[in-house]
C-alpha positions, 0 to 999 in steps of 0.5 A: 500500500502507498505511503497515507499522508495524514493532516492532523489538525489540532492546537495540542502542542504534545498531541501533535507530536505524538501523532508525528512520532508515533503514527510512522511507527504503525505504517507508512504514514506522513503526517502533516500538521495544522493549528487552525482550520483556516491553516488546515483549509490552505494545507488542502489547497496546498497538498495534491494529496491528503488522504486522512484528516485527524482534527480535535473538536476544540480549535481556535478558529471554528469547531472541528464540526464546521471543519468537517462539514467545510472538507464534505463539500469538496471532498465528501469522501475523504476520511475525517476522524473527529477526536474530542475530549468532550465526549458529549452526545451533541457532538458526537450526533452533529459529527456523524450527521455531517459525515464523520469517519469515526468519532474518538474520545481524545486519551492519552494512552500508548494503545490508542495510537495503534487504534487510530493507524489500523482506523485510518489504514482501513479508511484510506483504502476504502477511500482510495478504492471508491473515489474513482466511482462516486458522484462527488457532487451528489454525495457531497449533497447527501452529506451536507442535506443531513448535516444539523447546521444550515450549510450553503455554497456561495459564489459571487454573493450568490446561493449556489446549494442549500441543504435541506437543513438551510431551506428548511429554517430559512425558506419553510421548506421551499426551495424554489424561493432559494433563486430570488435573494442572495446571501445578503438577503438573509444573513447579517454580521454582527460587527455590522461588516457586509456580509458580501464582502467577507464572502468575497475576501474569503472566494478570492483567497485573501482569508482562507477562513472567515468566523464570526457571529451574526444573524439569520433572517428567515424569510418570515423575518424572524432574526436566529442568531448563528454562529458564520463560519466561511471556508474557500471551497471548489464546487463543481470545479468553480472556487466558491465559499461554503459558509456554515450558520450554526443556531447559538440561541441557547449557546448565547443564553447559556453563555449570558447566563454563565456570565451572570452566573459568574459575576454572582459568584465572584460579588457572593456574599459568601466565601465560594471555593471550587475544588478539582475532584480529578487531582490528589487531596483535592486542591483550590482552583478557584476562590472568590472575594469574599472567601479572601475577606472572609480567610485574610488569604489572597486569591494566590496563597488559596489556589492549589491547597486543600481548604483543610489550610483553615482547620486549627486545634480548636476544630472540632475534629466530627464535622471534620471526619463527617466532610470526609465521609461526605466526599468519599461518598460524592455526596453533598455535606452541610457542616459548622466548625470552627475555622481559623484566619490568617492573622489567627483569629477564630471564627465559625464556618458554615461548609456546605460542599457539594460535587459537581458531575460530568455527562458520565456521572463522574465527579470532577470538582467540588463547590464549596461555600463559607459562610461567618455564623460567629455572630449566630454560633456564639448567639446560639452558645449563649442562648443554651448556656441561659436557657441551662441556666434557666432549667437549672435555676432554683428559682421558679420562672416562667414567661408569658406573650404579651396578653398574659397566657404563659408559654413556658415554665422551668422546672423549679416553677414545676417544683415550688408550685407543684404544677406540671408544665402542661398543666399552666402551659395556656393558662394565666397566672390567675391559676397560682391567685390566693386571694391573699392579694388586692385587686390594686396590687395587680392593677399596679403590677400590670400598669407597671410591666405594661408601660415597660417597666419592671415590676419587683414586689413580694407576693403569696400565691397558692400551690397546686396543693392548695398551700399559700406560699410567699415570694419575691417576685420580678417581672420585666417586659422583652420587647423586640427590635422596634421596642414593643413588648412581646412577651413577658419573663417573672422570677419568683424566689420562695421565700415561705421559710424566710417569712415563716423565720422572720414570724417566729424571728418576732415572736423570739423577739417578743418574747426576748424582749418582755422577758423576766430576765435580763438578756442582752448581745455582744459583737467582738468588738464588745458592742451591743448588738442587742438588749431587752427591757429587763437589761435597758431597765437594770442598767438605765440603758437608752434603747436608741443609742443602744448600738453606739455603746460598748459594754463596759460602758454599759455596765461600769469598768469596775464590773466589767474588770470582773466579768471579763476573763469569763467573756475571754472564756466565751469568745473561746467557745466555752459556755460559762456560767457564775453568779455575780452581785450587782450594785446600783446607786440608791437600789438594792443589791441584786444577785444573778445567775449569769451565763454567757452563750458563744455566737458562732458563725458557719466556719465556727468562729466565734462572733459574738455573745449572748448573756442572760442573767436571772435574779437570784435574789429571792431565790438566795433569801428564801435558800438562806430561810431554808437554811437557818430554818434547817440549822435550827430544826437539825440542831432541836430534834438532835438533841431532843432525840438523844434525850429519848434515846438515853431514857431509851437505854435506861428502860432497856437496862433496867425494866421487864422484858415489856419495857426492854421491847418499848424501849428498843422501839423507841429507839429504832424510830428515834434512830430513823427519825435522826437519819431523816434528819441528817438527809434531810440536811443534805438535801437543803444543802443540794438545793442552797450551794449549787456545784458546778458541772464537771465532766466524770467517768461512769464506771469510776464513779460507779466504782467509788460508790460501791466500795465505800458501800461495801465497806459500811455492808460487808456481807452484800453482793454487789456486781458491776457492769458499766462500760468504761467509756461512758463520759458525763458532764454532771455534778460530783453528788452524783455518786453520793445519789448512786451510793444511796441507791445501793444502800436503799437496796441493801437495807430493805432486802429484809432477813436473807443475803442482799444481792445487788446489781449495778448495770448501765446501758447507753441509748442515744445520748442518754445512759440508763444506770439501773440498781437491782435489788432482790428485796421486797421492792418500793411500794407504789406510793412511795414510787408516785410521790418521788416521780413526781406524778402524785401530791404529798398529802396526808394518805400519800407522802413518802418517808424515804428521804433517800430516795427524795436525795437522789431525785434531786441529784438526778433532776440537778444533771437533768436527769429523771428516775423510773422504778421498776419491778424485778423478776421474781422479787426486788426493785430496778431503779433506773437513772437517765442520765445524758452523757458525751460521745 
């Protein structure tokens, strides 16, 4: 076979080469190269023989299309294979209309070059083997007839062929009316150039292309924009023009349209990025202004990064890994996250990144928007952080519309009022109304909130229950952006237990202040806090100048030498109690019992005193009666009752054994009577010389008592079982109370052994020490009288002084007594005692 000559055809430096390298590889091919149609056309004119065009769709001056249908009007025949990186079925569709060899997807791959040489092997020889037995006229015709485009020859101005497509669009199909106008007739250039001279230039070869846009009138008179292309051609052997008019109407809408579409992406109020899909991780291509204001990153530092340049180690790495999956997927994604400018600045991005597709599906890009929500972002925080802080409150709150009906309430309301939220949801507050308030309160309140003020009072509603409660309530008005209200919000803290203090506070006061006793407050400072009327009166203080004062000067710096080591006490958080005399000029002296009471405050420092001091003047007078009384009586009946005891032993020394038992009698009953006497004598000194507290072991002092009983009762059986670490602050005649518990037992177990226990138990803060004896137990009588739950009259008194020593003991360490009966037989005498853990 002869040597191929090729023209390829294109504007592809690296394709260009490669077909001039390789396709000699494959055969016997020449190749020939052109970078335009208008070179191509002249190369044809050139060349006497070219037996294969090869021609890119994309030239500079026309489309491989308008080239192709160009070559079919003087070479019908000739092989003419389209390569195209578009790939669209328009293309491809219009290509084969105009009589396209083969149509190739343009690859850069080695095994397409051996392709396309066997294509073009095959063509060439069919071409050569046909050209001499075709009607090159009237297969041009057929060609151009079922081209898409309107394809004519003109020649001197004149319209020598339309196609089938050109009479159709411009004469409705009438081809007879082709002969009555010529080519300046229907088509108009759009520079305003007359259209015959450009066809002319382009007949006479001084511009082997001509290309341009103009308009087509049809013979109805409607203007079709089209795309002119004009080639210098040879028909029926005469030099002539094709021209080609392709319909652009859509092709200028779309590019109006892409132009505005383009002008509304660069002027966006949003930063927009386009990212190429077909290249590794993704870089920038392209970036708008305002992804540059909002980043700080100019046009030329964004292009060829992945936009991952704005995460920073605040970014939340979630919607990060989200955008991944997203674009992994080819899916569209709608993110929030914290980006970083250039300068360092944090900001939040809304990203919403979406792919774009080709005609095959494939994704090649991905158009991303950024968008500043910082405002909203941090407007969103903050509403959450109120509305956890709302939720959370512990105050009751709930908001209201402008006409009162509520819309929404915390669950602290839920709590203080015991409505749920569904329940007062549409309802008015009229449903928490106790009927405690006034009508001019509420009146006032709605004037007040209503007028755009805010509304602070106290207020009793009414819980669910049916329970009034009290509340510091405030209520303010929300307006909106113009300052009309809208809404209103009411807080209301509980203050029930507040009032019920203060309630009984003034009560405590009342009583305070009409006390018998003189009370009175110190600060550390050692001014007054506070004094009632007692201790005004006593002293002579004012009450209104009652804070100014300090002490001393309220009671005199003599006293108040004396009385401050007990004060140091006090601040030391000790509770001190003493007695104390006091004088007044022209007055009698007073005695009182004074006790000082540390104030401490929640960490336990001391901060103040309170004192109370109780008269103890008549109390001491009738003590010292009772005494003088006691010494007197004491004194009489001893001797009186020895007198009787002497005659007594006479009468048993010297009389019948009848007088002997008379005088033992007298003798037993006087002994008894003295006994009485000497704990009778004892008690009035437990009642006149008060001891002070001190803090004593249980089981010690349990274990003096009974040894000294023991050593007056010798032949008794006492056990003891007191734990060792009962601790009591109590006075020191407790054991003296404990011994004479344990002799009652003994002397009253009669005629067998006495068999006596002493146990203790502890319960709580207080200790039961029980005496068990076995002897005929305490006769009822004498259990109610000593109790306390029965009066001494003439059928009920108690002649067991012992007993009456111990409950005095026992009621001085704020104690109590209980009797008991022991199985079989005998007494449990039971002291409660408080004691320290």
């Amino acid at each position: 076979m002869e040597q191929i000559s090729v023209l390829a055809v294109t504007a592809d430096r690296e394709f260009t080469a490669a077909c001039e390298r390789v396709l000699p590889e494959h055969g016997d091919i020449r190749v020939v190269s052109a970078t335009s149609v208008g070179e191509a056309i002249d190369v044809l004119d050139r060349e006497t023989q070219v037996d294969c065009v090869i021609s890119d769709h994309d030239l500079p001056d026309t489309d491989g299309v308008a080239f192709l249908e160009a070559v079919r009007a003087q070479a019908p025949t000739l092989p003419f294979i389209l390569f195209t990186s578009e790939g669209g079925e328009g293309v491809a569709s219009r290509a084969i209309s105009a009589g396209v060899t083969d149509y190739l997807i343009k690859e850069r791959h080695e095994n397409q070059w051996g392709r396309l040489a066997t294509l073009i092997t095959d063509a060439v020889r069919y071409y050569r083997d046909q050209r001499d037995i075709v009607d090159t006229e009237t297969r041009a015709k057929t060609l151009l007839n079922a081209a898409h485009d309107i394809v004519g020859i003109v020649r001197d101005g004149e319209i020598a062929y339309l196609n089938d497509t050109g009479v159709t669009e411009i004469y409705d199909g009438d081809r007879s009316r082709i002969a009555n106008d010529s080519v300046a007739d229907v088509l108009l250039s759009d520079d305003g150039t007359p259209i015959r001279d450009l066809l002319d230039a382009v007949q006479s070869g001084s511009r082997t292309l001509d290309h341009r846009n103009g308009n087509l009138i049809a013979a109805n008179g409607i203007r079709t924009p089209v795309e002119i292309t004009a080639a210098k051609v040879t028909w029926t052997e005469i030099p002539a023009v094709i021209l080609v008019l392709r319909d652009v109407s859509d092709r200028r809408e779309r590019k109006r349209k892409l132009r505005l579409t383009n002008r509304a992406i660069d002027e966006a109020p949003v930063g927009i990025t386009i990212a190429d899909a077909t290249e590794p991780d993704n870089p920038l291509i392209y970036a708008n202004d305002k992804f540059s204001e909002l980043t700080g990153y100019r046009q030329e530092e964004t292009l060829e990064r992945n936009c991952r340049f704005l995460q920073g180690e605040n970014t939340d790495p979630r919607p990060v890994a989200e955008m991944r999956e997203a674009i992994d997927a080819e899916e569209p994604v709608t993110v929030e996250l914290r980006n970083y400018r250039k300068d360092g600045t944090e900001f939040w991005n809304r990203v919403t990144i979406a792919p774009v597709t080709d005609h095959m599906g494939e994704v090649t890009h991905y158009v991303g928007f950024q968008e500043d929500v910082t405002e909203r972002v941090e407007y969103q925080q903050m509403l959450r952080r109120f509305q956890r802080a709302v939720e959370s409150a512990g105050h009751a709150i709930y908001m209201t519309d402008q006409d009162g009906t509520i819309t929404y309430v915390n669950p602290a309301f839920e709590r203080v009022t015991g409505y749920d939220s569904d329940e007062v949801v549409g309802q008015t507050p009229h449903v928490l109304h106790s009927g405690e308030m006034s009508d001019e309160y509420y009146d006032r309140l709605w004037a007040t909130i209503s007028s755009g003020n805010v509304w602070e009072e106290e207020i009793q509603d009414r819980r669910k229950s049916g329970d009034v409660y009290y509340a510091h309530q405030t209520i303010a008005p929300l307006t909106d952006d113009d300052g009309e209200i809208e809404a209103y919000v009411a807080i209301q803290q509980d203050i029930t237990d507040r009032k019920e203090r203060e309630f009984r506070l003034r009560q405590y006061e009342s009583a305070v202040e009409g006390a018998k006793e003189l009370i009175a407050a110190i600060d550390e400072e050692k001014h007054y806090l506070f004094a009632n009327e007692a201790y005004r009166d006593f002293h002579g203080l004012d009450t209104e100048s009652l804070t100014e004062l300090m002490l001393d000067d309220g009671i005199g710096s003599d006293t108040y030498e004396t009385v401050e080591p007990y004060l140091e006490r006090a601040f030391d958080g000790e509770t001190v109690q003493y007695r104390m005399t006091r004088s007044r000029p022209e007055r009698a002296d007073r005695t009182f019992d004074i006790r000082y009471y540390p104030l401490e405050d929640d960490t336990g420092h001391v901060e103040g005193i309170v004192a109370t001091m109780r008269d103890l003047t008549e109390q001491i007078e009738r003590e010292q009666h009772i005494a003088s009384l006691d010494r007197m009586l004491r004194h009489t009946l001893h001797n009186e009752l020895n007198v009787i005891l002497g005659h007594a032993e006479m009468l048993q020394a010297q009389g019948s054994d009848e007088v002997v038992e008379v005088g033992t009698t007298i003798e037993r009953v006087a002994g008894r009577i003295l006994e009485q006497t000497d704990k009778q004598h004892e008690i009035v000194e437990l009642l006149s010389n008060q001891s002070d507290p001190t803090h004593l072991n249980l089981a010690d002092v349990v274990d003096t008592a009974v040894e000294r009983v023991t050593t007056e009762h010798p032949d008794a059986e006492i056990t003891v079982e007191v734990p060792a670490d009962v601790q009591l602050l109590s006075i020191p005649e407790l054991q003296r109370a404990i011994e004479e518990l344990v002799e009652n037992a003994i002397a009253h177990t009669g005629d067998g052994p006495a068999k006596v226990g002493v146990t203790a138990t502890k319960h709580g803060t207080v200790v039961e020490l029980h005496v068990t004896d076995n002897g005929p137990g305490i006769p009822p009588e004498e259990r109610s009288v000593i109790s306390g739950d029965a009066d001494i009259d003439s059928l009920t008194h108690s002649s067991g002084m012992g007993l009456w020593l111990v409950k005095r003991i026992v009621s001085r360490t704020d104690g109590d007594i209980r009797f008991d009966d022991a199985e079989p037989t005998g007494s449990v005498v039971t002291l409660q005692l408080p004691f320290n853990t």
